[in-house]
C-alpha positions in Angstrom: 31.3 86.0 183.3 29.3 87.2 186.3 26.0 87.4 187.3 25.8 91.6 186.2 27.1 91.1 183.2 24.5 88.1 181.8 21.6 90.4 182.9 22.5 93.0 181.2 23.0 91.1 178.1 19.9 89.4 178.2 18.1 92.6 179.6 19.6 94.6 176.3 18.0 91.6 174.1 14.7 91.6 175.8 14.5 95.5 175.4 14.9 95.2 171.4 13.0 92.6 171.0 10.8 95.0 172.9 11.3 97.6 170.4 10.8 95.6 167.4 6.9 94.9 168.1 3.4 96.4 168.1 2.5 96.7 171.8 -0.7 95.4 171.5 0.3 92.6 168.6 -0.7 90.2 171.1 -3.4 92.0 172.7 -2.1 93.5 176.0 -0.6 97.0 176.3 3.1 97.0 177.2 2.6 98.0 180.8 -0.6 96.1 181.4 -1.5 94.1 184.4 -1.7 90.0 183.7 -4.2 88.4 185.3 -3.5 85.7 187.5 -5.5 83.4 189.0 -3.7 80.7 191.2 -4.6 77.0 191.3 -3.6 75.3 194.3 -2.6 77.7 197.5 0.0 75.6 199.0 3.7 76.3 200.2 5.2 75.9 196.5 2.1 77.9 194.7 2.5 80.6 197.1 5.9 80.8 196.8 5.7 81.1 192.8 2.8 83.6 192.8 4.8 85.9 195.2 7.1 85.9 192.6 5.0 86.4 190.0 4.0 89.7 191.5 7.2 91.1 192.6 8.7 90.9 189.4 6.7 90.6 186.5 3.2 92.7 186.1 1.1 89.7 186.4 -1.3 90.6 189.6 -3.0 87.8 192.1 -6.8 88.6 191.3 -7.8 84.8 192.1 -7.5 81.4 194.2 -8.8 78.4 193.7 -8.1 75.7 196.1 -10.0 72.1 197.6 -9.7 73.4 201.3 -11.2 76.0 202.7 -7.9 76.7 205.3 -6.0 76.8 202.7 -8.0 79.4 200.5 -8.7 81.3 203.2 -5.0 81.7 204.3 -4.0 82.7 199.9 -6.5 85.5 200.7 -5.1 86.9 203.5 -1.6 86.4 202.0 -2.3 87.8 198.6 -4.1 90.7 200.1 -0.7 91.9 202.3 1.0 91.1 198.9 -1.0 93.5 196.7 -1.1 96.5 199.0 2.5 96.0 199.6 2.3 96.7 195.6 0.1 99.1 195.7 -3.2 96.7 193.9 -6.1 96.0 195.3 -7.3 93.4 197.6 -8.6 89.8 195.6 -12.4 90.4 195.0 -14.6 87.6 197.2 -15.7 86.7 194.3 -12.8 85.7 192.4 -11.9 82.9 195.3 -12.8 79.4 194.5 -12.9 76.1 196.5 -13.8 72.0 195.9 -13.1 69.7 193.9 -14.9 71.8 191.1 -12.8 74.8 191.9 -10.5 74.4 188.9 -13.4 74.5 186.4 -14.6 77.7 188.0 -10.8 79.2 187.4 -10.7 78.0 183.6 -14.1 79.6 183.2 -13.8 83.1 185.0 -13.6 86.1 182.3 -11.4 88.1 185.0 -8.4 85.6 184.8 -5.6 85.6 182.1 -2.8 83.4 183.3 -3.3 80.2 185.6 -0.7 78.7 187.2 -1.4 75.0 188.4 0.6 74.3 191.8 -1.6 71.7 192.7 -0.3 68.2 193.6 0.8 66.1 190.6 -1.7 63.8 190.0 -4.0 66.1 189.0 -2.0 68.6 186.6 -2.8 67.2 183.5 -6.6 67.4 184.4 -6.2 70.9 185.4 -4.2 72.0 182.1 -6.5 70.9 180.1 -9.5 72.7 181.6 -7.1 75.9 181.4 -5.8 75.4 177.7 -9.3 74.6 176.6 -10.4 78.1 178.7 -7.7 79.3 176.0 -6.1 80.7 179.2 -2.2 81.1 179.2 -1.0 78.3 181.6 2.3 78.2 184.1 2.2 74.4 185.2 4.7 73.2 187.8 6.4 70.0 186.9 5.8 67.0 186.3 3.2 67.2 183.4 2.4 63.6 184.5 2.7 61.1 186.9 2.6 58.1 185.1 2.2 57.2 180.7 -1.6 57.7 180.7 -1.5 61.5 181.9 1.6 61.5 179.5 -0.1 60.6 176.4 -3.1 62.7 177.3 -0.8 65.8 177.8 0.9 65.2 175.0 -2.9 65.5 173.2 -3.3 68.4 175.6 -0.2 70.5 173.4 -2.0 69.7 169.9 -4.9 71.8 171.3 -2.7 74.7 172.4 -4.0 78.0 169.9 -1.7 80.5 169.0 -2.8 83.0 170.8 -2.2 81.2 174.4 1.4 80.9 176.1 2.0 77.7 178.5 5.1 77.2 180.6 6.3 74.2 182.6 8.1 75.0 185.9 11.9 73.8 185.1 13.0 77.3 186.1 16.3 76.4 187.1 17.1 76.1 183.2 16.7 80.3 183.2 19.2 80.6 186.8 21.8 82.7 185.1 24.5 80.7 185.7 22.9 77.8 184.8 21.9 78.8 181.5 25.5 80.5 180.7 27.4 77.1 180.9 24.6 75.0 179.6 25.6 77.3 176.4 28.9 76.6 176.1 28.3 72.9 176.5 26.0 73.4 173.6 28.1 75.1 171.8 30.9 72.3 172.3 33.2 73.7 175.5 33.5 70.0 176.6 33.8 68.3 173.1 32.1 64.7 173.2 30.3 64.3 176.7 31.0 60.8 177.3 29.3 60.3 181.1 26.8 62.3 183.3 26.4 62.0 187.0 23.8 63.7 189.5 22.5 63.5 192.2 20.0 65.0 194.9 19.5 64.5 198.1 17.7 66.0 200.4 15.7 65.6 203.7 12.4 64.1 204.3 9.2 66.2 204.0 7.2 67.5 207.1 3.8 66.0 207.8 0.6 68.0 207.7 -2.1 66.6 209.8 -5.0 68.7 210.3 -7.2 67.8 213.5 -10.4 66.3 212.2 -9.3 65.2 209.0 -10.1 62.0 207.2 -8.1 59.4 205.7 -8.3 60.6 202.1 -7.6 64.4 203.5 -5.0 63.4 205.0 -3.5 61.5 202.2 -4.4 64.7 199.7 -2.4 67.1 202.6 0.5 65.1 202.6 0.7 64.3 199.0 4.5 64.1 198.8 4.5 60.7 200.8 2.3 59.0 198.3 3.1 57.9 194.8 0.0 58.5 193.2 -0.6 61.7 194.2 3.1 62.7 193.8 4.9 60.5 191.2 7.4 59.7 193.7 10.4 61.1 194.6 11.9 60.7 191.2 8.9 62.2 189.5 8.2 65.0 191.5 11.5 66.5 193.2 14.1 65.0 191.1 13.0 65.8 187.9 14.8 68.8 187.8 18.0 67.2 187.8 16.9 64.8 185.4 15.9 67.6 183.1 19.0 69.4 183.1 21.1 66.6 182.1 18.1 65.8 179.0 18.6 69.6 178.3 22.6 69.6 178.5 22.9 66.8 176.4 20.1 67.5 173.9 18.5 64.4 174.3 16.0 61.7 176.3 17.3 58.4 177.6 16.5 55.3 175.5 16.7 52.6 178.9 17.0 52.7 182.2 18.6 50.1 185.2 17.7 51.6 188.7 17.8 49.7 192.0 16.6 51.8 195.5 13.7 51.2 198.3 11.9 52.7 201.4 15.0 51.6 203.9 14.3 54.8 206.2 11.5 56.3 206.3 8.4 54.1 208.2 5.6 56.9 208.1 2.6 56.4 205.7 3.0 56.4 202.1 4.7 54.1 199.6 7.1 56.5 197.6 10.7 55.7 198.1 13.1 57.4 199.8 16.1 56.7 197.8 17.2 55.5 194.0 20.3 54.8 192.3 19.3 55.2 188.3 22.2 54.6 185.2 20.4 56.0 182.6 22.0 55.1 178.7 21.5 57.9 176.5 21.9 58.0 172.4 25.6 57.2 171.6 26.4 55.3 175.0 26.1 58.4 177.3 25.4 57.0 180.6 23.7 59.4 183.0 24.5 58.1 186.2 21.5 59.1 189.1 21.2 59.1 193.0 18.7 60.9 195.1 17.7 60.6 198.7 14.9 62.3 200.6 15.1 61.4 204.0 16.6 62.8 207.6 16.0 65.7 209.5 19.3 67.3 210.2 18.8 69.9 206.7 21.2 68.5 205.1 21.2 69.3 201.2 23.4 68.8 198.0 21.9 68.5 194.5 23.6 69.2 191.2 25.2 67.4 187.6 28.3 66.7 186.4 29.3 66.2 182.8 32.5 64.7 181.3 33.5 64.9 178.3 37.4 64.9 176.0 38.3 68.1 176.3 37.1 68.9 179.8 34.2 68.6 182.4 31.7 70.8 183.6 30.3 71.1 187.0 26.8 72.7 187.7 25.6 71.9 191.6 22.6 74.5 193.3 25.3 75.4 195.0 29.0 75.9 195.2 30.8 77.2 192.1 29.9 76.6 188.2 32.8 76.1 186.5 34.5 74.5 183.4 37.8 73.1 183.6 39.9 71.1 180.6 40.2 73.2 177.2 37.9 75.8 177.8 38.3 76.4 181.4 35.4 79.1 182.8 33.6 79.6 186.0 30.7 81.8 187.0 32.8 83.8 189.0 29.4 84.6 191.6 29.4 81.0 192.5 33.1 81.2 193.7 32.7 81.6 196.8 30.5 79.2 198.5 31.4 75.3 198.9 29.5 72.5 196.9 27.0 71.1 199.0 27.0 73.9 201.0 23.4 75.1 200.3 19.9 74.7 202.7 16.9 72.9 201.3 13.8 75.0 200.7 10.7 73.2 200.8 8.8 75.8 198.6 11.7 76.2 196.0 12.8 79.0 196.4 16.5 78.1 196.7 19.4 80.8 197.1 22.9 80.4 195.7 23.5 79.6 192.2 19.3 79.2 192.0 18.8 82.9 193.6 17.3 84.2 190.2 15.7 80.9 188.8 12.4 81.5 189.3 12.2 85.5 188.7 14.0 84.9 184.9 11.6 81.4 184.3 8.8 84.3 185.1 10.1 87.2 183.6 10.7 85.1 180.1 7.3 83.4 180.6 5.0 86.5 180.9 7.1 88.7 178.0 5.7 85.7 176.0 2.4 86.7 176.8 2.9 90.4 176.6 5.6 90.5 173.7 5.7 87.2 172.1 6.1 84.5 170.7 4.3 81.9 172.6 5.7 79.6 174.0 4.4 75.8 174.2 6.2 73.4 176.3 4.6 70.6 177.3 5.5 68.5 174.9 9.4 68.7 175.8 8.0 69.0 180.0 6.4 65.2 179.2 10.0 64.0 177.8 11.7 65.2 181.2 8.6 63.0 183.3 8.6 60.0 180.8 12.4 60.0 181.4 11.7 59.8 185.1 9.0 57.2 185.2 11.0 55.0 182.7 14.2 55.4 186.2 11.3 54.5 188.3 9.7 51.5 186.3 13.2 50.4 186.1 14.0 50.2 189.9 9.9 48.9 190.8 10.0 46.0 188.4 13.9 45.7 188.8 14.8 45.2 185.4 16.2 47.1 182.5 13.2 49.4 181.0 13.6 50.7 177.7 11.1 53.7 176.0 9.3 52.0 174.0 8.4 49.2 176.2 7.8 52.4 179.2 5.5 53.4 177.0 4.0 50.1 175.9 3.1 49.5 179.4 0.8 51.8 179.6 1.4 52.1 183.0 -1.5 54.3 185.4 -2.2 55.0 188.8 -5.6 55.5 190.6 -6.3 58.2 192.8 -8.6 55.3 195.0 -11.2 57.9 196.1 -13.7 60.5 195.3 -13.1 64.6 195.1 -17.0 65.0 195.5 -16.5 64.6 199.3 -14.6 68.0 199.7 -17.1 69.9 197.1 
């Protein structure tokens, strides 16, 4: 199967489904713009909007961010973005900033669709000011950094109506090649998967220092060095690794063993900068884990490997996607470049076997809204970040963590200091 081929198929499916429904069931006209209002205007969010725009018909009409720079430079941005598509400039109006600026997003009557790229810690806070707004949602992953947010999100996805879509950003689940052997391991290509392995490792993230700026600026602008804000390494970059082996093998872990540190890196921050995790899933599956973030030479390779008795599979970001045993298959686009072989993007917006990740995770997500049906997904985005705070709980306390005594803990970090300052 190739890369053609599966878009065509699942273009054909999304054009009857098309076909099948009122175009205004759900309220919008088939052609009509989605609103979107950005929340957080940072590398990643950027990215993802940009996205948003060039291939859905969901239009940047606002911004909401804490600093001023960073609002000011979304405007600009967006601006180039929708004359390039022909839309007009974002309204002066529509651009919010402080620590209050989220509220004013849930609350403005011009917004449809908020998407939350704002640092971890605070994405449960800000989805549930935008599902009580009854505002469609797009929240980057995690939905939580540690159990607390977790349980509250989890509260968050009872209050979800009907009538509003939310996504979580795991939008390499919808690469195409991805999601065409993920289907035949569901479907049984590999028989009983007996052991997982992944891994990701990548290099260290750049500082931001603005002249001028204060401790806790400093600490919010460079948010990926700190475990509160962030999660930790495991939490917030990981996690998509961690989720496609949950997905794959249609389950959560029930215990983790994980061992790892801070041997490199010496700037500020506390997250690690390595872990080794063996994760023991339902039936003895162990799901064997190693990440690194660290280095400055580019250097790159993530991906999962599953084995089971009639063959394995083999799904990296890059290099090929292929089958072999019983069912031997390969994604024959992927062919041609070598594992490992692919370059780190900082925003996410990886080529390779992830070239199409985030245009299908968007195209999918805003067909909910137009089309239907809704989707809700928080509730299976908090199993993915419950599975990777139970790897790091393991490898802080260094002991085997089980679920139940991950979420016993009730484990919670503080954020240590006051948004007002920045309203």
């Amino acid at each position: 199967m190739n890369r053609r081929r599966f878009l065509q198929t699942g273009a054909q499916a999304a054009s009857a489904m098309l076909l099948l429904k009122s175009k205004t069931a759900f309220g919008y006209e088939a052609n009509s713009v989605v609103r979107h209002g950005l929340l957080g205007c940072g590398n990643r969010g950027t990215a993802v909007a940009v996205s948003f725009s060039q291939n859905t018909q969901a239009q940047v009409v606002a911004l909401a961010d804490i600093f001023a720079d960073q609002l000011d430079a979304g405007k600009k941005h967006f601006d180039k973005v929708n004359s390039d598509l022909g839309r007009a400039a974002i309204d002066s109006r529509l651009l919010f900033r402080g620590s209050q600026a989220f509220e004013q997003l849930a609350n403005s009557k011009d917004v449809d669709l908020i998407q939350i790229s704002t640092p971890p810690f605070f994405h449960v806070q800000h989805l549930g000011a935008a599902v009580a707004s009854g505002k469609h949602v797009y929240c980057e992953k995690p939905v939580g950094i540690d159990v607390q947010q977790a349980k509250q999100a989890l509260e968050i996805a009872k209050r979800v109506q009907p009538s509003q879509s939310v996504d979580v950003g795991f939008q390499c689940r919808n690469a195409p090649p991805i999601a065409a052997i993920a289907q035949k391991i569901k479907a049984g290509d590999l028989g009983k998967v007996a052991t997982v392995s992944g891994n990701y490792n990548a290099p260290a993230s750049t500082e931001k220092n603005r002249p001028g700026a204060g401790k806790d600026e400093y600490r919010l602008r460079n948010w990926l060095w700190d475990r509160a804000l962030s999660g930790d390494i495991l939490v917030e970059q990981n996690i998509h690794i961690i989720d496609l082996c949950n997905w794959m093998v249609g389950a959560r872990p029930l215990k983790a063993t994980a061992t790892g540190g801070r041997n490199i890196l010496k700037h500020y921050g506390d997250c690690w900068d390595n872990y080794q995790v063996d994760y023991t899933y339902p039936d003895n599956v162990h799901f064997s884990f190693a990440s690194t973030q660290f280095g400055s030479d580019g250097a790159f390779d993530a991906g999962l490997k599953l084995f089971g008795e009639q063959g394995s599979a083999t799904v990296p970001y890059s290099g090929p996607i292929q089958i072999t045993g019983a069912h031997a298959w390969s994604w024959k686009d992927s062919q041609a470049t070598a594992a490992g072989s692919g370059q780190f993007a900082a925003n996410g917006s990886f080529a390779d076997n992830l070239a199409f990740a985030d245009r299908e995770k968007e195209r999918t997500f805003i067909d909910s809204i137009v089309s239907g049906p809704r989707h809700n997904q928080i509730e299976e985005g908090v199993q993915t970040a419950l599975s990777c705070m139970l790897g790091r709980m393991a490898g802080l306390k260094k002991t085997e963590i089980t679920w139940e005594e991950l979420l016993q803990h009730g484990e919670n970090y503080e954020l240590g200091f006051s948004l007002q300052q920045f309203a």
